[in-house]
matplotlib code that plots the C-alpha trace (Angstrom):
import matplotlib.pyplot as plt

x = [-89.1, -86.0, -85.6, -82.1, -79.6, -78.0, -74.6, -71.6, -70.5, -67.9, -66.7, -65.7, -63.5, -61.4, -61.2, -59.3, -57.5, -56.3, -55.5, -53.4, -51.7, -51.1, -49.4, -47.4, -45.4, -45.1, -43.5, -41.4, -40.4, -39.4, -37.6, -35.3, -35.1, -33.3, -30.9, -29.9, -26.3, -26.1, -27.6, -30.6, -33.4, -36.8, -35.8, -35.6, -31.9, -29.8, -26.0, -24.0, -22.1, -18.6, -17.4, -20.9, -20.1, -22.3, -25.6, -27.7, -28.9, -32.4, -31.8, -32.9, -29.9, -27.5, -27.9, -27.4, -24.3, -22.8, -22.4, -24.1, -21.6, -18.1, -16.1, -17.8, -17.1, -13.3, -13.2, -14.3, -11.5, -8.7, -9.8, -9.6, -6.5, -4.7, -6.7, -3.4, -1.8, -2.9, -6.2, -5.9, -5.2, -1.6, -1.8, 1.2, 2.0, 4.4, 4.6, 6.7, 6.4, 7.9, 8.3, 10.7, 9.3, 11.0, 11.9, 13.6, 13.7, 15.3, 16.1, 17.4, 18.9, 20.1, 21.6, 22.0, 23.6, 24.2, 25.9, 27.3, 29.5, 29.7, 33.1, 32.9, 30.8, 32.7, 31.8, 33.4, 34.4, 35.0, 35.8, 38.1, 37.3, 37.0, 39.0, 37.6, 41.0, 41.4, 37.9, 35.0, 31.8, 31.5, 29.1, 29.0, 27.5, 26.2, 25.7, 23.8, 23.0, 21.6, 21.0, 19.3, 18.4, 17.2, 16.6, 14.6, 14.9, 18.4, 20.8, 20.9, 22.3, 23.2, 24.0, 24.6, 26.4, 27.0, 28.8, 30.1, 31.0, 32.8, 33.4, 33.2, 33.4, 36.5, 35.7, 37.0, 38.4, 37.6, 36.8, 32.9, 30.4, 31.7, 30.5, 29.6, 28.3, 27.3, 25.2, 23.5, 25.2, 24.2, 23.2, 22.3, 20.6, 20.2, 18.5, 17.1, 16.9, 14.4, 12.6, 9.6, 8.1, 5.1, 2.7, 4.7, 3.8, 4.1, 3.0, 1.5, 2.9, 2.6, 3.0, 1.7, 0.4, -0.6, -2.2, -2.1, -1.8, -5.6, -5.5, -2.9, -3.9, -2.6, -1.6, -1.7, -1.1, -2.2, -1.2, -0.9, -0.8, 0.8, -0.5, 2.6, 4.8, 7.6, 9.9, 12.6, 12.5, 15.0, 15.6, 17.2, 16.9, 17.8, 15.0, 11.6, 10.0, 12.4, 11.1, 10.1, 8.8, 7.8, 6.7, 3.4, 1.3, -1.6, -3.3, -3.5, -5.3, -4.8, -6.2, -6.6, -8.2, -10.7, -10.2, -10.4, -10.1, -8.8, -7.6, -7.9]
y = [-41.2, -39.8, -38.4, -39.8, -37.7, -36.5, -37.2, -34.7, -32.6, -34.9, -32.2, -30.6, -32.7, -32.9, -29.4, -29.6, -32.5, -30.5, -27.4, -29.4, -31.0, -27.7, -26.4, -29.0, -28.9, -25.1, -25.3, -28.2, -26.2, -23.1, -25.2, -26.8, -23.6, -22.3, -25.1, -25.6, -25.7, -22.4, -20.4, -19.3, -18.6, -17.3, -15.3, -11.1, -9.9, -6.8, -6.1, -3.6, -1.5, -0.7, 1.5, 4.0, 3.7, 1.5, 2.0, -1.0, -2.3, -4.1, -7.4, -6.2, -3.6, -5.8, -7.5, -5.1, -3.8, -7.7, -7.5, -10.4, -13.0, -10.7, -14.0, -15.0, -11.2, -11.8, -15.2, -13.2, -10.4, -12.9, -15.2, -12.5, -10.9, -14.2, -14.1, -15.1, -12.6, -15.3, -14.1, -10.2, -7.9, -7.2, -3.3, -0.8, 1.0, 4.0, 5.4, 7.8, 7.6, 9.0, 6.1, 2.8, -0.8, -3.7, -5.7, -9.9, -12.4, -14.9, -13.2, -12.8, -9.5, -8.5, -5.5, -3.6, -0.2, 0.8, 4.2, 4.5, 6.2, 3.8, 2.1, 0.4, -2.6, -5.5, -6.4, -10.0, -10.9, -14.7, -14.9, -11.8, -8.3, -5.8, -3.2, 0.2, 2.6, 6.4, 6.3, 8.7, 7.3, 4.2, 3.2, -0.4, -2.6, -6.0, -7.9, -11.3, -11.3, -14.7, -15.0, -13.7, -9.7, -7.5, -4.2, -1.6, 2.5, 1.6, -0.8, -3.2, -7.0, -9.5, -13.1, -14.7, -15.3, -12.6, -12.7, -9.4, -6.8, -3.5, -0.7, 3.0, 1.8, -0.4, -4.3, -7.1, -10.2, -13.6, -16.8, -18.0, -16.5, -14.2, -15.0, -11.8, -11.1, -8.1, -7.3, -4.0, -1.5, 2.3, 2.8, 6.4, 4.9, 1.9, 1.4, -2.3, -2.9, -5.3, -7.4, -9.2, -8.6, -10.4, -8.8, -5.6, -3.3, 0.5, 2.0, 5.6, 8.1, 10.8, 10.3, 10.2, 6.8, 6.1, 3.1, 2.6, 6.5, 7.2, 7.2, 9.6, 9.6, 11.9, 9.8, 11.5, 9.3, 6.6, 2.7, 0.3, -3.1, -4.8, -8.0, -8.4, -6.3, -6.8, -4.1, -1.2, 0.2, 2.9, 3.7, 7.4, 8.4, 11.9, 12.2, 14.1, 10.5, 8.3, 5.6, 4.8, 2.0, 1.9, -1.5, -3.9, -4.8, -6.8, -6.2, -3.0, -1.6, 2.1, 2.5, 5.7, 8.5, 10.0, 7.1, 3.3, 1.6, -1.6, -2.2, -5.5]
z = [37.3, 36.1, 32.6, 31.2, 31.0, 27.6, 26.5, 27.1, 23.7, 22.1, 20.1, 23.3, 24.1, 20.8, 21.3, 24.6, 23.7, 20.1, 22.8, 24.6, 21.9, 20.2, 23.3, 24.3, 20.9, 20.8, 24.3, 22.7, 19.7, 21.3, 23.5, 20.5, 18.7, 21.5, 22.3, 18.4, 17.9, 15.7, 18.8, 17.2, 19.3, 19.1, 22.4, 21.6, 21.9, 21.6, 20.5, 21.7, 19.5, 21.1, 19.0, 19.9, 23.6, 24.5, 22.3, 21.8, 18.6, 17.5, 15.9, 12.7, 13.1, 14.7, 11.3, 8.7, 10.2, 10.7, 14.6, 15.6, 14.0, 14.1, 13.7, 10.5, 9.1, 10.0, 8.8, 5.2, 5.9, 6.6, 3.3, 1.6, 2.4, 1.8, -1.7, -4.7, -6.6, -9.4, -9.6, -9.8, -12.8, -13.2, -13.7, -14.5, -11.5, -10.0, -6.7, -4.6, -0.7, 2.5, 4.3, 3.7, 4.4, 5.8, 3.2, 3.4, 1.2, -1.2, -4.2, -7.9, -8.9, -12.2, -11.2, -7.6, -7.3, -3.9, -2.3, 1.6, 3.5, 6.2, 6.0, 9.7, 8.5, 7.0, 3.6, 2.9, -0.6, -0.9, 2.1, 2.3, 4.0, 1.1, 1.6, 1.4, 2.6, 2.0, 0.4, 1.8, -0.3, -2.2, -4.4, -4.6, -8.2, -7.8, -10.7, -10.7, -7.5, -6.0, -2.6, 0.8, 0.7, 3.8, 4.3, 6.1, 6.9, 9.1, 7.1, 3.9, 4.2, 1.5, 1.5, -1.3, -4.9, -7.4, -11.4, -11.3, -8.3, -9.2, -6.2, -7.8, -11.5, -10.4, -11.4, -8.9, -11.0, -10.2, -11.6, -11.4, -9.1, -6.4, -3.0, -1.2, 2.1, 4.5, 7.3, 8.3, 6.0, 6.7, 3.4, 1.4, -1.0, -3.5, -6.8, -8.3, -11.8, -11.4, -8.1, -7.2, -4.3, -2.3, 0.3, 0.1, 3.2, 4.1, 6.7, 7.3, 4.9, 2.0, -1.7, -4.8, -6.2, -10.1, -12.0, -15.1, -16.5, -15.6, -11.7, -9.7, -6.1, -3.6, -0.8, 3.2, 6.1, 4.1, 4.5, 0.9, 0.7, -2.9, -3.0, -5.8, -7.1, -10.3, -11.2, -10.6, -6.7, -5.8, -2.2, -1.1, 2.4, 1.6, -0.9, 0.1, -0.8, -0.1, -1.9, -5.7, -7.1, -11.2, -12.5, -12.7, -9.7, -8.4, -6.0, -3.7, -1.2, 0.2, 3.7, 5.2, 7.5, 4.5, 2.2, 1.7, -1.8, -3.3, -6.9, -8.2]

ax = plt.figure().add_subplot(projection="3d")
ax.plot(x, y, z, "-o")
ax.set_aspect("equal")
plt.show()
């Protein structure tokens, strides 16, 4: 006679089938962690740093110096570089620099005085070449100027509608504006009373910049950014700095080899 035989453990079987259960949905959320659209996995990585020829990077460090997601970092550079004037601090502002930007625009000029010897390019006068005989330098005064302005390091151009124009001290008559074009003068130099400039760029030079009567910064090899800039700029490519500018600004950042900052 047999004795009967005892039933298996049930709680050994929830066990396994709790086991089973439990694995199955790691394996399944490992599995959509690492397919997720933002490609973030559970997976270990390392980044690169170019810039350190080639040394690698925990994630942990990846993070802190924003390699892992360089797009995002120059989405936030290019936002804010296209950040309005409207929102920064107009300060008062003067600087003297070596170098001359590139300068074009529509403009609105209350007074431009500007000195050449270069009597080869035509200057038209409604319509009419001015005539410039037996002189050696002229030194040319635009009054309520209206019109298209360019100019870099190499020549000046205007475009445009003026109230007054007088040629060393001597004043040309006419009735209404006086229309007035020129391209590329070889210029000396050239003084305005008065502009408004936007995005205002200079490349690498030496100068001196100061804000507001409490900051004077020595400027070497430096590039500056005006986000805006209103006042008098004076041009003189004979000049140890050949350019000044004294006025209000907002928005400007200094970039160099020693130094970074940005004035808002």
């Amino acid at each position: 006679m047999y004795a009967p035989q005892p039933y298996p453990p049930k709680h050994h079987t929830k066990f396994y089938i709790v086991m089973t259960t439990l694995v199955i949905g790691a394996i399944l959320f490992v599995l959509f962690m690492n397919n997720d659209s933002n490609n973030f996995g559970l997976t270990s990585f390392t980044v690169k740093d170019t810039n350190q020829g080639g040394e690698e990077l925990g994630v942990s460090d990846a993070l802190d110096a924003k390699q892992v997601f360089p797009d995002l970092n120059q989405r936030d550079k290019d936002s804010s570089a296209k950040e309005s004037s409207q929102d920064l601090n107009e300060i008062d502002v003067s600087l003297s620099f070596n170098t001359i930007p590139a300068v074009k625009k529509d403009a609105k000029i209350k007074d431009l005085e500007l000195h050449f010897d270069d009597l080869n390019t035509k200057i038209d006068v409604n319509g009419d070449k001015l005539e410039l005989n037996n002189l050696k330098e002229v030194n040319l005064n635009v009054r309520g100027f209206v019109g298209q302005m360019d100019f870099d390091d190499q020549g000046f151009s205007l475009d445009g509608t003026a109230r007054g124009i007088a040629v060393n001290d001597v004043s040309l008559s006419s009735k209404g504006n006086i229309r007035i074009s020129f391209n590329n003068l070889h210029y000396r130099s050239f003084s305005i009373d008065e502009i408004e400039l936007n995005n205002l760029e200079l490349s690498n030079g030496d100068g001196i910049l100061k804000v507001a009567e409490k900051l004077s910064y020595a400027l070497e090899q430096d590039q500056l950014l005006m986000y805006y800039f209103n006042g008098g700029l004076t041009i003189d490519r004979d000049a140890e700095n050949s350019l000044m500018l004294e006025g209000v600004a907002k928005g400007i950042v200094v970039s160099g080899a020693l130094l970074n900052f940005n004035l808002r």
